[in-house]
Each structure stands twice: as C-alpha cells, then as structure tokens.
C-alpha positions as CSV (number, residue, x, y, z in Angstrom):
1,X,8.0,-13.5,-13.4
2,X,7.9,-10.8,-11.3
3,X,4.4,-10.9,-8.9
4,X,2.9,-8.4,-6.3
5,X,0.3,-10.3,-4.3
6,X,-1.8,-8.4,-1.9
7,X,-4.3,-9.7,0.9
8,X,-5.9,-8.8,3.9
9,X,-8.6,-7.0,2.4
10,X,-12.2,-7.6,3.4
11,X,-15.4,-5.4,5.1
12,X,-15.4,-3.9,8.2
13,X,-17.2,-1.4,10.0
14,X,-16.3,2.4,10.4
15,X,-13.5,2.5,13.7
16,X,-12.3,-1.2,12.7
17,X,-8.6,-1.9,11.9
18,X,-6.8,-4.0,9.0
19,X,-3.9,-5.1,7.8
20,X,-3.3,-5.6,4.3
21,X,0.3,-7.8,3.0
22,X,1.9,-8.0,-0.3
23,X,4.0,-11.0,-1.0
24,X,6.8,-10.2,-3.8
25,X,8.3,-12.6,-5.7
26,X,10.7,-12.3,-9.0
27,X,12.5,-9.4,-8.2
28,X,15.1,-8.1,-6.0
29,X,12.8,-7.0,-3.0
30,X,15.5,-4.7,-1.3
31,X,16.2,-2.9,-4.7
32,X,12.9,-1.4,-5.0
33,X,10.6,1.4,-3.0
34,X,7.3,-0.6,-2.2
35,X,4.3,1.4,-1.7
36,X,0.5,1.1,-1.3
37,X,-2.2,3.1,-3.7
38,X,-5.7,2.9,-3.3
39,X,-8.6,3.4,-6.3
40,X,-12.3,4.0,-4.7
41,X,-15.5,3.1,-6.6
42,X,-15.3,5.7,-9.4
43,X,-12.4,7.6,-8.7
44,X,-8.8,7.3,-10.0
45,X,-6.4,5.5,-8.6
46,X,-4.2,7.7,-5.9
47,X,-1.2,6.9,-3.7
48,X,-1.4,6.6,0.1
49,X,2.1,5.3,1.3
50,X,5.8,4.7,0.5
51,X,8.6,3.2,2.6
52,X,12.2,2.9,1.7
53,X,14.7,0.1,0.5
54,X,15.6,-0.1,4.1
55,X,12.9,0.8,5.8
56,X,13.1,3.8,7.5
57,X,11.9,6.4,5.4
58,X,8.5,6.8,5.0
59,X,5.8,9.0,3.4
60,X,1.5,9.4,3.4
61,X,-0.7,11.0,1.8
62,X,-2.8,13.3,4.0
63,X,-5.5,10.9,4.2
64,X,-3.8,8.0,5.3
65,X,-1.2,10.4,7.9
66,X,-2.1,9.4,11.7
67,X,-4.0,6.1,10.5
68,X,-2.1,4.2,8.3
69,X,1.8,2.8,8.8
70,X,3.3,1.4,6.3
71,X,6.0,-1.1,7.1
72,X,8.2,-3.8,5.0
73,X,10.0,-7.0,6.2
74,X,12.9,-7.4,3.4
75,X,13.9,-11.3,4.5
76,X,10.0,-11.7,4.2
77,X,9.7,-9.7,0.6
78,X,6.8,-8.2,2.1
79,X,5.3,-4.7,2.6
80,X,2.2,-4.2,4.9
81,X,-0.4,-1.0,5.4
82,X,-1.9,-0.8,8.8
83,X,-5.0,0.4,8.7
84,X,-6.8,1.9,12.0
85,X,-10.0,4.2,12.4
86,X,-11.0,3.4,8.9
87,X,-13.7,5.4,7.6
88,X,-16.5,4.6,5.0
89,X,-14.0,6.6,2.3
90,X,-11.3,4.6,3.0
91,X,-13.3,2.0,0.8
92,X,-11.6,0.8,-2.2
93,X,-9.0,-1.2,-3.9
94,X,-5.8,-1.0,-2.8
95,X,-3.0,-2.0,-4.6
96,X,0.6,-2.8,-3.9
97,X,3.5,-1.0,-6.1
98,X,7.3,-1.4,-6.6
99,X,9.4,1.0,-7.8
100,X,12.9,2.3,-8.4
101,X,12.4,5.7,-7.3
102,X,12.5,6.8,-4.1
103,X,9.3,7.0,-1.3
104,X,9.5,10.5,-2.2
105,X,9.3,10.0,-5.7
106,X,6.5,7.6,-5.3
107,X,4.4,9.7,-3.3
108,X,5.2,12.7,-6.1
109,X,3.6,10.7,-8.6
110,X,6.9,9.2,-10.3
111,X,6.5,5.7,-12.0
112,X,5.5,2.4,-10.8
113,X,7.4,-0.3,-12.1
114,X,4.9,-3.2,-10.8
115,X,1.1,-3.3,-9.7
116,X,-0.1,-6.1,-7.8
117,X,-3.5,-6.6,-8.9
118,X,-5.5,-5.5,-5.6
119,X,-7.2,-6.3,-3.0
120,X,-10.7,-4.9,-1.7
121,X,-11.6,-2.9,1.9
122,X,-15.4,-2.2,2.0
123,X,-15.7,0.3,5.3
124,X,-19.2,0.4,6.1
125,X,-20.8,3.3,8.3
C-alpha cells in the first residue's frame, strides 16, 4: 500500500519559517519525481515544487521561487519544502505528490500518481 505522509505543518506568523516532510512508503522512492502542491481556503489546488529522482533538478512555481527549497533524502524516502518569509497567502494545504514524470512535467501540470493527504500552514499577518 503505497502512503504519502506529510507533517510539519502548523500556524505561524508572517516572516516565520517551516519545514514540512513527507514520509513514503510502498513504492520505489528513487523511481518517482516527488513534489509539493498547495490548495488555499477556496481556491484550487496548484503546484509549488518538483525535484528529481536524484535530486538535483528542481523547479518552483513563481510564488514559492526565492522562498521555498525543495529537497529529498532517497535512503530516508523523504521529500521536504522549506519554507521561509512566509506570507499570510502562503496559507493552505499542502500536499505531497509522486509521480513518474519528470519535475518538469510536474510543474507543467502532467499527472500525479499519489497524493498524500495534506497537511495545514495557517500564516497569520
């Protein structure tokens, strides 16, 4: 049984810094693109990052480019989004995603194969 679990989440203050984890389990972590997208109160859900099967590609949405690094550890199975200067809009779910397209394609808007099932970040002002 394949599982995406993301933590890390939480309420901070606008300037403030997190770290959000996923932990996967059930598949072949090193076989899949791992990326981060993020749903506000409201709004659809929309992608923020994407790194590589090994690592060293990566790619942001505009929003998140400057702020956010996205980073994996594949003999952990786990993918992490920094997260400094946040700002009150950065506030939403934010959900890890595996895929077996590229970070590229991820970030274009090509399919996700697995959702974790999110994980909250209030930013208050």
């Amino acid at each position: 049984q394949v599982q995406l679990v993301e933590s890390g989440g939480g309420l901070v203050q606008a300037g403030d810094s997190l770290r959000l984890s996923c932990a996967a389990s059930g598949i072949s972590f090193i076989g899949y693109t791992m990326g981060w997208f993020r749903q506000p109160p409201g709004k659809e859900r929309a992608f923020v990052a994407s790194i590589s099967r090994p690592g060293g590609t990566t790619y942001y949405a505009d929003s998140a480019k400057g702020r956010f690094t996205i980073s994996r550890d594949n003999a952990k199975n786990t993918v992490h989004l920094q997260m400094n200067s946040l700002k009150p809009e950065d506030t939403a779910v934010y959900y890890c995603a595996a895929t077996t397209f590229t970070a590229q394609g991820m970030a274009a808007g090509s399919g996700v194969n697995y959702w974790g099932k999110g994980t909250l970040v209030t930013v208050s002002s």
